[in-house]
Every structure is written in structure tokens, then in C-alpha cells.
Residue frames relative to the residue before (quaternion, step in Angstrom):
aa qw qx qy qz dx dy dz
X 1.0000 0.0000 0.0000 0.0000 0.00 0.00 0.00
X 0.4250 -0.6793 0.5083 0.3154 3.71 -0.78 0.90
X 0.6172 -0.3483 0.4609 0.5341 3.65 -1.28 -0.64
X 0.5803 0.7296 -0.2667 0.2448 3.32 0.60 -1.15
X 0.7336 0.4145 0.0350 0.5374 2.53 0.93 -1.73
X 0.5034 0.5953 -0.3264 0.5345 3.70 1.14 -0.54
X 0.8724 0.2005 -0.1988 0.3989 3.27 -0.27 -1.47
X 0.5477 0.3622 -0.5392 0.5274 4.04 0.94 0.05
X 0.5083 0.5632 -0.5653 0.3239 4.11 0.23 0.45
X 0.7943 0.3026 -0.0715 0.5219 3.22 1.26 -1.60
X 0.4767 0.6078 -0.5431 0.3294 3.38 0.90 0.58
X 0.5861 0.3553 -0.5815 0.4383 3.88 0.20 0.95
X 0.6160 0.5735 -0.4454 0.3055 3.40 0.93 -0.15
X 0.3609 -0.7887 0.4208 0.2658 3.59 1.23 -0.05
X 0.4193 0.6544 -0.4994 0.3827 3.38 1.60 0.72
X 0.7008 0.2958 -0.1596 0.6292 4.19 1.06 -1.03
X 0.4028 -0.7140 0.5692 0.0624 3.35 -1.67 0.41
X 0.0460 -0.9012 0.4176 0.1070 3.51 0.51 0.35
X 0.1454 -0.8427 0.5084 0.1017 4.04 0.11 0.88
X 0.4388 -0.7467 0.3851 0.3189 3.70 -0.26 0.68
X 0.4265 0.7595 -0.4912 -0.0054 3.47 -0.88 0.41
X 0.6056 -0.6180 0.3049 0.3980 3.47 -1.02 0.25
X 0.1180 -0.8343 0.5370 -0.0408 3.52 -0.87 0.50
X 0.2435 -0.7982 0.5236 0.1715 3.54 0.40 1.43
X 0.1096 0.5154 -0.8457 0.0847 3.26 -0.48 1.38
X 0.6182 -0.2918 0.6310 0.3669 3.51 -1.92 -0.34
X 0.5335 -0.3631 0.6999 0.3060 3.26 -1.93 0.61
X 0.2004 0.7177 -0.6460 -0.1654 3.03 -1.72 0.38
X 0.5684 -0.6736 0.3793 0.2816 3.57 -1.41 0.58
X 0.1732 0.6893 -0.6836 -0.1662 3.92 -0.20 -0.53
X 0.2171 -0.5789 0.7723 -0.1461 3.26 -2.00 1.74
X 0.5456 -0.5524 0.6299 0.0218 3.12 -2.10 1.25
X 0.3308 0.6882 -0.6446 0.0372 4.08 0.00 -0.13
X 0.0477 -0.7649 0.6161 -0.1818 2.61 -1.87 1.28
X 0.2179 -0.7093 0.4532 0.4940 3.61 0.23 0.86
X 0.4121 -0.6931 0.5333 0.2557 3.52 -1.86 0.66
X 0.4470 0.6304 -0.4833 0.4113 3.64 1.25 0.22
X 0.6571 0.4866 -0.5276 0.2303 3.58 0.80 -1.37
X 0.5170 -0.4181 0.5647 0.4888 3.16 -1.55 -1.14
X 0.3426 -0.7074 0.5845 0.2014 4.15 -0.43 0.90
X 0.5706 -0.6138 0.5249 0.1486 3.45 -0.97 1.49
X 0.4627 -0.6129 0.5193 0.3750 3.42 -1.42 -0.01
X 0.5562 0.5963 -0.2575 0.5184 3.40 1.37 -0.76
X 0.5666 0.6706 -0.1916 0.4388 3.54 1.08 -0.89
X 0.6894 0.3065 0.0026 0.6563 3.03 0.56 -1.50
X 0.6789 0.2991 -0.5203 0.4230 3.56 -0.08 0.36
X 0.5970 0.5660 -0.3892 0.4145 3.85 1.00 -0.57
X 0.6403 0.4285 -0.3848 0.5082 3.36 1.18 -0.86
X 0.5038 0.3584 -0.5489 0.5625 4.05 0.24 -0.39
X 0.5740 0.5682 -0.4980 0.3156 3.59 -0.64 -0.93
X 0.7073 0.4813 -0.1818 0.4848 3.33 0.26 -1.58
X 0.7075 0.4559 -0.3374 0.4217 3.55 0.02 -1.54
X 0.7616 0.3545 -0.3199 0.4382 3.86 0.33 -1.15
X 0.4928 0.5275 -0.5408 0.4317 3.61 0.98 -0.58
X 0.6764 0.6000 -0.2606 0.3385 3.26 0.13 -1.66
X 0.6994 0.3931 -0.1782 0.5697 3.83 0.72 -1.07
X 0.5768 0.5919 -0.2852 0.4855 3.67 0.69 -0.39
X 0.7651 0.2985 -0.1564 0.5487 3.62 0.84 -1.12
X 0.5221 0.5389 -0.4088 0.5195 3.68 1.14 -0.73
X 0.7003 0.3833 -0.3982 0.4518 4.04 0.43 -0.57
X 0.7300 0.4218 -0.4418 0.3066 3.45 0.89 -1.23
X 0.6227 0.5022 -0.3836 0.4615 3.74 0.82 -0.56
X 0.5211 0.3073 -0.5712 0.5548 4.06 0.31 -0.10
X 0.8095 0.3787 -0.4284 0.1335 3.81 -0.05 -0.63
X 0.4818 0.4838 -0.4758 0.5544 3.49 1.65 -0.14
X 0.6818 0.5151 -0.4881 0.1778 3.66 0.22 -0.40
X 0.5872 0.5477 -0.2269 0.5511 3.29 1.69 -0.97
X 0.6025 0.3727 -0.4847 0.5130 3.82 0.71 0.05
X 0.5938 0.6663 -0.2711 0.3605 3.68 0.94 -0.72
X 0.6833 0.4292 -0.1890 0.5596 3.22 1.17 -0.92
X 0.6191 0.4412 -0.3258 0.5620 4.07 1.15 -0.78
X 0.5058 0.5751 -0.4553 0.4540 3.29 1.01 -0.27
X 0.7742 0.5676 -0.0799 0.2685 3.21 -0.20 -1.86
């Protein structure tokens, strides 16, 4: 687990502070590949939902701490 990723875990616990700043990491992408001939498992295809809502879930919560971060600031 990065720091990053640490202290937005434990930031409701009111144990870490997290100060905003920018860090030139790169943008990065995360992708699903799958061949599109196969036939897609049930088990398959539930990991990939899984993923997609996880994935869309955490993209909102982090724009929304950023945007309280920034009214904050």
C-alpha cells in the first residue's frame, strides 16, 4: 500500500492528516483485456462488474474529498 493510499484509508479515523498537494505522478489508465471471441464465465463477468463499480465508486469518492479539499483550502 503506498502512503497515498494509506493515509486517504485512515483519514476518517482522525488518527493521520492528509495536507493537499500536487505530486507529478503521470495520469494513469487501468483496462480489463479479454479475448472477445472467448465465451466470458459467470465468475468472470462478475469480477469484471466488481471491478468497474469498485473502480467508479472510488474515482467519485476521491474527486469528492478533492473538491472538499480545495473549498477547504
Amino acid at each position: 500500500m503506498s502512503l497515498g493510499s494509506f493515509v486517504f484509508a485512515l483519514r476518517r479515523k482522525n488518527t493521520v492528516s492528509a495536507l493537499p498537494t500536487k505530486i507529478g505522478h503521470p495520469d494513469r489508465n487501468l483496462g480489463i483485456v479479454w479475448k472477445s471471441d472467448a465465451q466470458e464465465r459467470l465468475s468472470v463477468r462478475r469480477l469484471r462488474h466488481y471491478m468497474e463499480n469498485d473502480f467508479k465508486t472510488l474515482s467519485f469518492t476521491i474527486q469528492k474529498q478533492e473538491q472538499t479539499s480545495l473549498r477547504r483550502g
